[in-house]
C-alpha positions as protocol buffer text, in pm:
chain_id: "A"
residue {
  index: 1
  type: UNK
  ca { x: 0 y: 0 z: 0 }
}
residue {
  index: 2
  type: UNK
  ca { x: 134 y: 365 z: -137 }
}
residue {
  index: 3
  type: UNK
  ca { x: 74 y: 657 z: 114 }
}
residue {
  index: 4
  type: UNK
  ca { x: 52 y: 984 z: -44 }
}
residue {
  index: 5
  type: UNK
  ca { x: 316 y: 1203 z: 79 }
}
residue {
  index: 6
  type: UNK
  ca { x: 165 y: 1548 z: 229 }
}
residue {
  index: 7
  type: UNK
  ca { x: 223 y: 1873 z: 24 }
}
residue {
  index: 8
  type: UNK
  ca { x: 216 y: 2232 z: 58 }
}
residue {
  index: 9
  type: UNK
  ca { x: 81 y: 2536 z: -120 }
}
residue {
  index: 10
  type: UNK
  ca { x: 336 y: 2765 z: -233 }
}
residue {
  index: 11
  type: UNK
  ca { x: 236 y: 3133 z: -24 }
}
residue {
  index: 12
  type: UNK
  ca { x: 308 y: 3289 z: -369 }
}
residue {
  index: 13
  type: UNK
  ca { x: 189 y: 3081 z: -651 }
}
residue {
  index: 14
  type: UNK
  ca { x: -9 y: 2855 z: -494 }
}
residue {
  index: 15
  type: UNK
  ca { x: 175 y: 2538 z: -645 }
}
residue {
  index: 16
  type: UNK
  ca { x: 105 y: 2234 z: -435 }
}
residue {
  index: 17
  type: UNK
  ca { x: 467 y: 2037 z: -371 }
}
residue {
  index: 18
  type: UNK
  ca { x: 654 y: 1810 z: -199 }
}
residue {
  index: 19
  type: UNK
  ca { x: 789 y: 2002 z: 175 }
}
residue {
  index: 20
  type: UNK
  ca { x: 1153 y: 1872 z: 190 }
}
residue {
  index: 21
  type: UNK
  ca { x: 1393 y: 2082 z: -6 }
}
residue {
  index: 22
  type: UNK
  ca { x: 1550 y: 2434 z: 92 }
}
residue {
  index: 23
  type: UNK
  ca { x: 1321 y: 2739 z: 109 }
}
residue {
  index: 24
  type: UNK
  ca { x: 1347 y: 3091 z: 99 }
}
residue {
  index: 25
  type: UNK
  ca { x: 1570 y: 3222 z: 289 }
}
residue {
  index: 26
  type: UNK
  ca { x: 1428 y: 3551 z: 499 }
}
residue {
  index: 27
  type: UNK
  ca { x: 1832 y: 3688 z: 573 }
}
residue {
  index: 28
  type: UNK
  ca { x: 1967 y: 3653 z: 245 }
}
residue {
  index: 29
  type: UNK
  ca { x: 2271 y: 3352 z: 191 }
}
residue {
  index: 30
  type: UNK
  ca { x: 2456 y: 3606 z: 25 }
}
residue {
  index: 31
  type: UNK
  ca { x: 2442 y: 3839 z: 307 }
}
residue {
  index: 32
  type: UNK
  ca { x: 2520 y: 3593 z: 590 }
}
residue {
  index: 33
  type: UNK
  ca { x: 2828 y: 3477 z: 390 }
}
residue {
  index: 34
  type: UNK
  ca { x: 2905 y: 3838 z: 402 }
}
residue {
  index: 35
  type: UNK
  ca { x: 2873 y: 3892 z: 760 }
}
residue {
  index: 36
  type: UNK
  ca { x: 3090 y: 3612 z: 809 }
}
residue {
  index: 37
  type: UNK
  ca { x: 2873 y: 3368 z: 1001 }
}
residue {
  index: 38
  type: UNK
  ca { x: 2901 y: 3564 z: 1367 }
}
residue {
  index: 39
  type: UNK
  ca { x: 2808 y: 3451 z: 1664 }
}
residue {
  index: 40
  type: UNK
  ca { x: 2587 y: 3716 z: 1729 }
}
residue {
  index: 41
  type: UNK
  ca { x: 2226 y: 3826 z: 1788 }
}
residue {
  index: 42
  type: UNK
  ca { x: 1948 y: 3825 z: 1560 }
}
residue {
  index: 43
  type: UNK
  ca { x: 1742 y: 4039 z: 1722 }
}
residue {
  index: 44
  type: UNK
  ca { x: 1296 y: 3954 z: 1570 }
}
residue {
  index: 45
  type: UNK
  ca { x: 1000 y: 4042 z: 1732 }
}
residue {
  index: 46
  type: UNK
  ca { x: 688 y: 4270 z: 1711 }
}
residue {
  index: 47
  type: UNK
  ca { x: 648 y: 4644 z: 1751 }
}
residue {
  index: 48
  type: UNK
  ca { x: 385 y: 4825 z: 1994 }
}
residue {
  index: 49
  type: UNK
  ca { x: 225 y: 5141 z: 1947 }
}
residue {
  index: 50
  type: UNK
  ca { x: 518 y: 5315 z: 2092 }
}
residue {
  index: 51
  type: UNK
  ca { x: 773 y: 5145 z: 1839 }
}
residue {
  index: 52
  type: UNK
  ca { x: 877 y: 4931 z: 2161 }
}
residue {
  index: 53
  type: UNK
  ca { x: 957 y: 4539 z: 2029 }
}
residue {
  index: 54
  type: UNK
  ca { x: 944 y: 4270 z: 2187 }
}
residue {
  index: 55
  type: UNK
  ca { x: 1168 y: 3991 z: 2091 }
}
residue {
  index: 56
  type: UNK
  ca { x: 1020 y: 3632 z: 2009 }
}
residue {
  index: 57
  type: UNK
  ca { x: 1270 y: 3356 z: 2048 }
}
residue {
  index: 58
  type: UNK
  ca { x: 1571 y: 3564 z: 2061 }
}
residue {
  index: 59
  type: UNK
  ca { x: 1862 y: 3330 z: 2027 }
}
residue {
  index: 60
  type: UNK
  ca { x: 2222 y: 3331 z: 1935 }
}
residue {
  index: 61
  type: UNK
  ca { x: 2327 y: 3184 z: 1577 }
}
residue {
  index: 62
  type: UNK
  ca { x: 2632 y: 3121 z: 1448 }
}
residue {
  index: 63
  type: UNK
  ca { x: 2453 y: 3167 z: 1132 }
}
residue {
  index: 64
  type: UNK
  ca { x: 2173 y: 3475 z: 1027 }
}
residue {
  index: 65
  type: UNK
  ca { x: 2090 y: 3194 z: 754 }
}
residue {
  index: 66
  type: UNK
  ca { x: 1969 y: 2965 z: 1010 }
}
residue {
  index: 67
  type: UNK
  ca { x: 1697 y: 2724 z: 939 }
}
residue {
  index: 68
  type: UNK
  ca { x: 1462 y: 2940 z: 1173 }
}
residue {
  index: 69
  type: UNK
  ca { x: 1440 y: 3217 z: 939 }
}
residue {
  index: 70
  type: UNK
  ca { x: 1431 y: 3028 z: 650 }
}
residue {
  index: 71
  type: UNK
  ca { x: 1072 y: 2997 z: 514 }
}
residue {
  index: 72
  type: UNK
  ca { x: 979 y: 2665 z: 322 }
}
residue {
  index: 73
  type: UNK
  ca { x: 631 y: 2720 z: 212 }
}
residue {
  index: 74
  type: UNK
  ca { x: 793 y: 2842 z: -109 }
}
residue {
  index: 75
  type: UNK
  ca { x: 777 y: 2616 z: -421 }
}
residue {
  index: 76
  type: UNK
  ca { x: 1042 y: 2467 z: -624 }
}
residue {
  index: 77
  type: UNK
  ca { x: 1132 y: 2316 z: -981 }
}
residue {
  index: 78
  type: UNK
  ca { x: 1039 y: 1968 z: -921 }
}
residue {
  index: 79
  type: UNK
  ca { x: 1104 y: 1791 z: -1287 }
}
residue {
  index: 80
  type: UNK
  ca { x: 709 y: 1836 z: -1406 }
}
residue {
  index: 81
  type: UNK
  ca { x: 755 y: 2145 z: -1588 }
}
residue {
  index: 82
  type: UNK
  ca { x: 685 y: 2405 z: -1347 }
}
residue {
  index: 83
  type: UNK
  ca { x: 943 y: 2670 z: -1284 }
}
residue {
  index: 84
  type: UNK
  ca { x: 938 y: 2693 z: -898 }
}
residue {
  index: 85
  type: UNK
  ca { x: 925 y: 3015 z: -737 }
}
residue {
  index: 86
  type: UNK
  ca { x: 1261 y: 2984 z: -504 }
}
residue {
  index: 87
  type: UNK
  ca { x: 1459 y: 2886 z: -788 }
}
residue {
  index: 88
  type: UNK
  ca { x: 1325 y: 3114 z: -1062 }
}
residue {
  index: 89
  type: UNK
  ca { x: 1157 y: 3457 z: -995 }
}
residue {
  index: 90
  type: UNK
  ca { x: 1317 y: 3486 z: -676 }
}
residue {
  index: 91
  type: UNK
  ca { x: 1704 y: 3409 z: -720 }
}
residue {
  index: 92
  type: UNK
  ca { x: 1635 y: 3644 z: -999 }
}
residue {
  index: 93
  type: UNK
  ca { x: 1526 y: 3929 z: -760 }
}
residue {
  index: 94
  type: UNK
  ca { x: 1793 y: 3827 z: -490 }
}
residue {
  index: 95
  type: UNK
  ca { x: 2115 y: 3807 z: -813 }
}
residue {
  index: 96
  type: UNK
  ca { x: 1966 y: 4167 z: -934 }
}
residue {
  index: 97
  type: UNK
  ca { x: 1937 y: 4339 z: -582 }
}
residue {
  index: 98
  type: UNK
  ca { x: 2252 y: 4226 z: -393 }
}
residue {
  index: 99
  type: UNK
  ca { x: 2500 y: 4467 z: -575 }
}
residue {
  index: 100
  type: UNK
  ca { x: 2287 y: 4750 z: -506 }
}
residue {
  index: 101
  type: UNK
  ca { x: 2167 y: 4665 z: -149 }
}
residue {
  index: 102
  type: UNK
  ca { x: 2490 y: 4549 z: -18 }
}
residue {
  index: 103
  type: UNK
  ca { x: 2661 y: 4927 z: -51 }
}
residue {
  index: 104
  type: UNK
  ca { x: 2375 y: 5054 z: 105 }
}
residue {
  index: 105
  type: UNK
  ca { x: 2427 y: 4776 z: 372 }
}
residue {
  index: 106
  type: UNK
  ca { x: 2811 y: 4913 z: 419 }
}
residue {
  index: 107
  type: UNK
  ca { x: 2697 y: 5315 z: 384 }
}
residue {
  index: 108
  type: UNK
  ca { x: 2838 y: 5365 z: 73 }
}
residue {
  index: 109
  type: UNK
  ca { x: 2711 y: 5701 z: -26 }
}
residue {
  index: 110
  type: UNK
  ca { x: 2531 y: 5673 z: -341 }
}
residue {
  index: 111
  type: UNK
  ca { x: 2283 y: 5835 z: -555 }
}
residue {
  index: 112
  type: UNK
  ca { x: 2004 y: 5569 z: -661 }
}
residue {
  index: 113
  type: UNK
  ca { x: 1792 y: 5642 z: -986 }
}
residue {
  index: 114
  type: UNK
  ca { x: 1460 y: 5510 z: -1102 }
}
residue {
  index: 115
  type: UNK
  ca { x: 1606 y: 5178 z: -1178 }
}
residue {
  index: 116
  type: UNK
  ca { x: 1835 y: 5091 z: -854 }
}
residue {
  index: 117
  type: UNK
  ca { x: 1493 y: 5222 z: -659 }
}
residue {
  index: 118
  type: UNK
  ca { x: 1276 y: 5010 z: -834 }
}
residue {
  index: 119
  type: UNK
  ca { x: 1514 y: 4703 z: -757 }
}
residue {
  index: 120
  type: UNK
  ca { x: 1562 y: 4757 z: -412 }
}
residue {
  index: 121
  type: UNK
  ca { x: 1194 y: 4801 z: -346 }
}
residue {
  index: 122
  type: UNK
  ca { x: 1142 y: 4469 z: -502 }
}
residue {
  index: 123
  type: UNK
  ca { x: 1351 y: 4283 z: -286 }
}
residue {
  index: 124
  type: UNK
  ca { x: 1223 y: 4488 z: 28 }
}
residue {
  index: 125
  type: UNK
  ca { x: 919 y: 4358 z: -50 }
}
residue {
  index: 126
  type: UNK
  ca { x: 1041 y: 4009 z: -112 }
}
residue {
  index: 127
  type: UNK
  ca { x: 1201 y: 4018 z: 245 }
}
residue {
  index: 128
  type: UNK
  ca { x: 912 y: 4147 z: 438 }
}
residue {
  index: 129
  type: UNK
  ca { x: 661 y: 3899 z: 290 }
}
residue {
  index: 130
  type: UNK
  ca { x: 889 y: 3627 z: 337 }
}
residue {
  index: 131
  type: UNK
  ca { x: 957 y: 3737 z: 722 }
}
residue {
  index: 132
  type: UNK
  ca { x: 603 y: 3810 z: 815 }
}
residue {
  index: 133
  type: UNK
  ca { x: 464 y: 3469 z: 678 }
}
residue {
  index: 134
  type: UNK
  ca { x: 746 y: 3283 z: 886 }
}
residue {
  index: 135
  type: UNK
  ca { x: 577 y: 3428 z: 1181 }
}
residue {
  index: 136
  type: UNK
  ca { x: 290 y: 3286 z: 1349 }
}
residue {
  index: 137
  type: UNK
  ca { x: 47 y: 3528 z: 1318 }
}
residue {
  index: 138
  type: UNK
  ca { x: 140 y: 3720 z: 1035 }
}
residue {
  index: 139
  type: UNK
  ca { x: 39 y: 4098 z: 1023 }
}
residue {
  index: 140
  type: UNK
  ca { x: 24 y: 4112 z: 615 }
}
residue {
  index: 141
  type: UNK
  ca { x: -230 y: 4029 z: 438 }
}
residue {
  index: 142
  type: UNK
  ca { x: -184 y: 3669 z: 204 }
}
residue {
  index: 143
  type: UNK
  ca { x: -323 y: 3852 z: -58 }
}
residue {
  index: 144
  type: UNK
  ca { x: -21 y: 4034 z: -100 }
}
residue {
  index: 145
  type: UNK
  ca { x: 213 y: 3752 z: -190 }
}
residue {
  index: 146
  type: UNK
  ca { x: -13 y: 3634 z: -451 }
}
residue {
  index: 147
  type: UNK
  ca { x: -56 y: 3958 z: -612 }
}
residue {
  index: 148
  type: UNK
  ca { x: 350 y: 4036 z: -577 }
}
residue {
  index: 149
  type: UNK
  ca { x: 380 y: 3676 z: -739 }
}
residue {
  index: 150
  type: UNK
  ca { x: 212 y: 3824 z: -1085 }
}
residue {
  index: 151
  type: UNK
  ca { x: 324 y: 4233 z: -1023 }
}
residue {
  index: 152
  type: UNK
  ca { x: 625 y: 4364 z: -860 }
}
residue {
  index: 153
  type: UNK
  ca { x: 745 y: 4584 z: -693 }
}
residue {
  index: 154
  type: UNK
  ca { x: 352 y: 4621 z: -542 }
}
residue {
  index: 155
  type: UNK
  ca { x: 281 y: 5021 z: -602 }
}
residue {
  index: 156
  type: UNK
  ca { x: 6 y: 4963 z: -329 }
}
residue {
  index: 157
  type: UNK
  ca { x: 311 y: 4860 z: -64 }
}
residue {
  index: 158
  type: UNK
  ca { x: 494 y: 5191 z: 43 }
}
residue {
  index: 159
  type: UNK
  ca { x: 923 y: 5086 z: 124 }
}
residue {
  index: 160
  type: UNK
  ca { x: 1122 y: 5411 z: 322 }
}
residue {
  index: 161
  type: UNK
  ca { x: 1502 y: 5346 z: 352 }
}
residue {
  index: 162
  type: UNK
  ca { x: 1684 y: 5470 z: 632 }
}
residue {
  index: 163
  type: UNK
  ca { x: 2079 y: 5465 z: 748 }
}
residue {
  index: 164
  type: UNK
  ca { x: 2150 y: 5305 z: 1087 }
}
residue {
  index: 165
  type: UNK
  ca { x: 2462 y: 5348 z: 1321 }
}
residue {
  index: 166
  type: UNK
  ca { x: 2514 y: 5009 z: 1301 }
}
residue {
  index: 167
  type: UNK
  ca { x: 2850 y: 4853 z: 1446 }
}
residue {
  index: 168
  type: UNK
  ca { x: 2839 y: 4514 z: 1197 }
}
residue {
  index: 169
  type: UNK
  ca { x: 2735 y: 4348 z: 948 }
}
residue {
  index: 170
  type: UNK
  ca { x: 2597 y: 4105 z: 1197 }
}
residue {
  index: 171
  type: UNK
  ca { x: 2352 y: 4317 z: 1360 }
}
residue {
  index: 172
  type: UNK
  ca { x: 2037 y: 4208 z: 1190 }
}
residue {
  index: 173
  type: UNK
  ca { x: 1676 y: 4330 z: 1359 }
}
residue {
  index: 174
  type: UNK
  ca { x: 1301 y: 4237 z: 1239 }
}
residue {
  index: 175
  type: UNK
  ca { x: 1050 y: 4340 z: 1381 }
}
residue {
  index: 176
  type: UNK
  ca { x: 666 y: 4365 z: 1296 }
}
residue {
  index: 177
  type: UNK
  ca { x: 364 y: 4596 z: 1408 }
}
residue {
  index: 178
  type: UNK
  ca { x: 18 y: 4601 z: 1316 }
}
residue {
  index: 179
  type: UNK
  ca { x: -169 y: 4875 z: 1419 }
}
residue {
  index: 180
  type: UNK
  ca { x: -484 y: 5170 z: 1296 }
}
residue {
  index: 181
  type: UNK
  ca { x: -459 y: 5479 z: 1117 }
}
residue {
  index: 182
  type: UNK
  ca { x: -768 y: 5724 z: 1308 }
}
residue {
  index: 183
  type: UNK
  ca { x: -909 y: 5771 z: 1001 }
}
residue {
  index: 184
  type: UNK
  ca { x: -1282 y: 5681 z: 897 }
}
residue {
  index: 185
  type: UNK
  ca { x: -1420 y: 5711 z: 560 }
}
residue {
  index: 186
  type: UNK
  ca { x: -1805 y: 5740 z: 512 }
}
residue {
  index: 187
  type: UNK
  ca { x: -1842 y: 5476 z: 274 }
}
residue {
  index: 188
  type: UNK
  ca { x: -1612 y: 5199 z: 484 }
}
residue {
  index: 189
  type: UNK
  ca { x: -1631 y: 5336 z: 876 }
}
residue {
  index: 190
  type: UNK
  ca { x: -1365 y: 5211 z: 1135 }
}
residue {
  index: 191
  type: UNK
  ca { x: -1026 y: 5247 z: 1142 }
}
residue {
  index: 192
  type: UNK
  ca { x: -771 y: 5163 z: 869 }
}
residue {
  index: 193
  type: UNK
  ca { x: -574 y: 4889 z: 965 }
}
residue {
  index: 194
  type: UNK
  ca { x: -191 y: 4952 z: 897 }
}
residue {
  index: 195
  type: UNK
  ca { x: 103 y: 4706 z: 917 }
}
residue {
  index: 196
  type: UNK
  ca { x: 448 y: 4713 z: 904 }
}
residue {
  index: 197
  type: UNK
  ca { x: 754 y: 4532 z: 836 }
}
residue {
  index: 198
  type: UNK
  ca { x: 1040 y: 4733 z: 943 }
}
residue {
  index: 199
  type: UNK
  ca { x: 1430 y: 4494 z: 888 }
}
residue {
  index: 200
  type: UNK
  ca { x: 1754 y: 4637 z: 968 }
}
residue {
  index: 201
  type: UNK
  ca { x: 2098 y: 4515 z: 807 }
}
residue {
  index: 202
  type: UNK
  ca { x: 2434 y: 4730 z: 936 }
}
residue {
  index: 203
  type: UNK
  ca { x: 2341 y: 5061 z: 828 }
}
residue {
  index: 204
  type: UNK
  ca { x: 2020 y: 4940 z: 611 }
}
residue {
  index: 205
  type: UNK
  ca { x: 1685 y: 5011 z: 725 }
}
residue {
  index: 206
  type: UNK
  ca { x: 1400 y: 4869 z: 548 }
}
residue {
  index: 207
  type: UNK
  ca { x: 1019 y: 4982 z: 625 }
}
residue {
  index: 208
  type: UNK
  ca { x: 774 y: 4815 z: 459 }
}
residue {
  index: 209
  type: UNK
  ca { x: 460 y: 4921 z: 497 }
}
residue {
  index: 210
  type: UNK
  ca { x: 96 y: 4792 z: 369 }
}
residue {
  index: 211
  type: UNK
  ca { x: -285 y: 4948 z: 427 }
}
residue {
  index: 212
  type: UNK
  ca { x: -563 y: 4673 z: 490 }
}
residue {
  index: 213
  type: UNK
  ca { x: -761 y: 4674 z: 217 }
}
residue {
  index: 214
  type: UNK
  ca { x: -611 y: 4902 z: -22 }
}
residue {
  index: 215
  type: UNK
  ca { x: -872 y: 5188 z: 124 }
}
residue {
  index: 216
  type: UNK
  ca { x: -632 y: 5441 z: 140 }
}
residue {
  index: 217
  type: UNK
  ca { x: -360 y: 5539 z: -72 }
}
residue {
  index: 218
  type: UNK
  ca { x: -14 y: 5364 z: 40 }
}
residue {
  index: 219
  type: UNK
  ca { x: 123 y: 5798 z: -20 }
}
residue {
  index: 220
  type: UNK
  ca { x: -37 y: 5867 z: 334 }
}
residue {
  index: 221
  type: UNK
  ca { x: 214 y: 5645 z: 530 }
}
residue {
  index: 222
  type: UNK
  ca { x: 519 y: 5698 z: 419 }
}
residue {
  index: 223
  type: UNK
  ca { x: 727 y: 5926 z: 530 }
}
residue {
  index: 224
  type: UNK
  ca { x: 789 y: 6280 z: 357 }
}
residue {
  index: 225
  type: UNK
  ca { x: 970 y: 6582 z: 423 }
}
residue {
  index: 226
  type: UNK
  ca { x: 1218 y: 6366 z: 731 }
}
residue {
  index: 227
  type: UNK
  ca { x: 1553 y: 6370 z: 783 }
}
residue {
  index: 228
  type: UNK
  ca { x: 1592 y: 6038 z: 894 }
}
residue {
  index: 229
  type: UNK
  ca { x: 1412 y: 5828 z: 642 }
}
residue {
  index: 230
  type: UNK
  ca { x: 1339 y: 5847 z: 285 }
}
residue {
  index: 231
  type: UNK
  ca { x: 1061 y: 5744 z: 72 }
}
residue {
  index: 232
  type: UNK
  ca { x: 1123 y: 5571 z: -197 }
}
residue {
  index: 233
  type: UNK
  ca { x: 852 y: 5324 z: -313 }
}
residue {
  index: 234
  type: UNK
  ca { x: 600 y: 5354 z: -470 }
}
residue {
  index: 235
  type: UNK
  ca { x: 756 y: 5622 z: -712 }
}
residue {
  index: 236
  type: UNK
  ca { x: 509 y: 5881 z: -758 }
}
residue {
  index: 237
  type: UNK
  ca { x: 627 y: 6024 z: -1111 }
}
residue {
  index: 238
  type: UNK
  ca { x: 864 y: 5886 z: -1383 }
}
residue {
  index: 239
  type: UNK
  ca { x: 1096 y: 6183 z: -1391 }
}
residue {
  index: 240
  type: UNK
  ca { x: 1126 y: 6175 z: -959 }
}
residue {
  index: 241
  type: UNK
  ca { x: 1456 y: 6303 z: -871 }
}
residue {
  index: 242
  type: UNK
  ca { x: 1732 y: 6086 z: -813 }
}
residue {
  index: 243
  type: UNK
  ca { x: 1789 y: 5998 z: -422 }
}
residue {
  index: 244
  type: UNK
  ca { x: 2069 y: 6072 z: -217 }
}
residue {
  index: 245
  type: UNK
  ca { x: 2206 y: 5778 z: 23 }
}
residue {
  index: 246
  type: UNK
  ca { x: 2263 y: 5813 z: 289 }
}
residue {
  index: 247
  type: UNK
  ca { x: 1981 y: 6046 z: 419 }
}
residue {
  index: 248
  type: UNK
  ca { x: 2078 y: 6392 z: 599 }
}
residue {
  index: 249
  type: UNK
  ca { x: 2073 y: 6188 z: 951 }
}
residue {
  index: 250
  type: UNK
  ca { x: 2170 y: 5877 z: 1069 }
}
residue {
  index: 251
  type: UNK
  ca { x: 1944 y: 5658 z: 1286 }
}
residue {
  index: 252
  type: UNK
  ca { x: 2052 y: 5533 z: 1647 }
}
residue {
  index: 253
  type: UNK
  ca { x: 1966 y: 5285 z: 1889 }
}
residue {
  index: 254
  type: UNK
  ca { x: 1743 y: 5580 z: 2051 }
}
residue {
  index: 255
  type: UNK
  ca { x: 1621 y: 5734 z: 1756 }
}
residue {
  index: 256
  type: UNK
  ca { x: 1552 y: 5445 z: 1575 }
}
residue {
  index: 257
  type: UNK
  ca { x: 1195 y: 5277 z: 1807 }
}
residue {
  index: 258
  type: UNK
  ca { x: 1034 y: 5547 z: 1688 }
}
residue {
  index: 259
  type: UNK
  ca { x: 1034 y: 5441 z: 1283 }
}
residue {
  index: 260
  type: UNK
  ca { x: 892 y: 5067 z: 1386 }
}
């Protein structure tokens, strides 16, 4: 007698497959190769209200890459045909992103056009999905990896970079927070419910933002006009300046809460 082995649905494309093989990996390979494979802190948890986290599991790792942030409901070529997400779309976005992230991850100043901004949005998406669905109660909606699946970089997803004081490449911090925007439309009353995905790599910050329900437009919650942070997804016109990194002024340990 044959029992069926169990599958799994791909969170992106939906693909039912085999569990078993690598997944996605929420801290890059690349990046933990960079950082040298320290024994150090990897610092997750969830956001309040006050931009206060508190840590789930924190644990020491001689890796970032560890198996615990390494998502595997994430399809793969299997031999039928189908081009699997981890090994096709996604080392795509991960090979196109890493030389432009990686200076921003050391504070090389640079000045990122249309095309670097579009690239790095991508993959902040790509990270934040991949983080937040790891977690047990994830605060984005699943929606949003099946729609970044057909579209990306999602213009309905707002990304702000930011440049940290960070010490090495093997300080790594994500952190989550779900919260409401006081805001009530006539047609839809209640709150807007906002969450956010906000990852931090040496002097990277990533915030990734997303409105429930697409009611409002993501332009309302990013950032504008700050010294700290800059806005950079979704790009409101075609001919948008180029951006300066780093911004004016670099985030601290104290300054920092407050952007989660």
């Amino acid at each position: 007698m044959t029992t069926a082995m169990s599958t799994q649905t791909c969170i992106f494309c939906s693909y039912q497959f085999q569990p078993g093989r690598r997944g996605e990996d929420v801290i890059s390979n690349w990046y933990a190769k960079r950082a040298g494979y320290p024994d150090c802190f990897v610092v997750t948890g969830t956001a309040d209200a006050s931009g206060t986290v508190t840590p789930s599991q924190p644990r020491k790792s001689q890796t970032p890459a560890a198996q615990e942030f390494r998502l595997d409901r994430v399809c793969r070529s299997d031999g039928t045909g189908h081009q699997g997400c981890n090994d096709g779309w996604m080392s795509t976005v991960e090979r196109t992103a890493m030389p432009f992230v990686t200076g921003l991850m050391d504070g090389t100043p640079a000045l990122l056009d249309a095309a670097a901004i579009e690239v790095i949005a991508t993959w902040a998406q790509l990270k934040a999905i991949t983080y937040d669905a790891l977690c047990d109660t994830p605060v984005l909606a699943p929606a949003i990896a099946h729609t970044f699946y057909k579209t990306r970089p999602l213009a309905t997803v707002g990304v702000t970079i930011g440049s940290f004081d960070g010490q090495s490449r093997a300080e790594v911090t994500l952190a989550r927070q779900r919260g409401t925007a006081p805001i009530e439309l006539a047609s839809q009353p209640g709150p807007v419910a906002v969450a956010r995905v906000t990852m931090v790599f040496h002097h990277l910050v990533l915030s990734v933002v997303a409105v429930g329900g697409d009611r409002l437009p993501i332009a309302m919650f990013v950032p504008n006009g700050m010294d700290e942070l800059t806005s950079i997804w979704p790009a409101f016109s075609t001919a948008a300046a180029p951006v300066d990194w780093p911004p004016p002024v670099q985030l601290t340990r104290e300054t920092l809460a407050q952007f989660f």
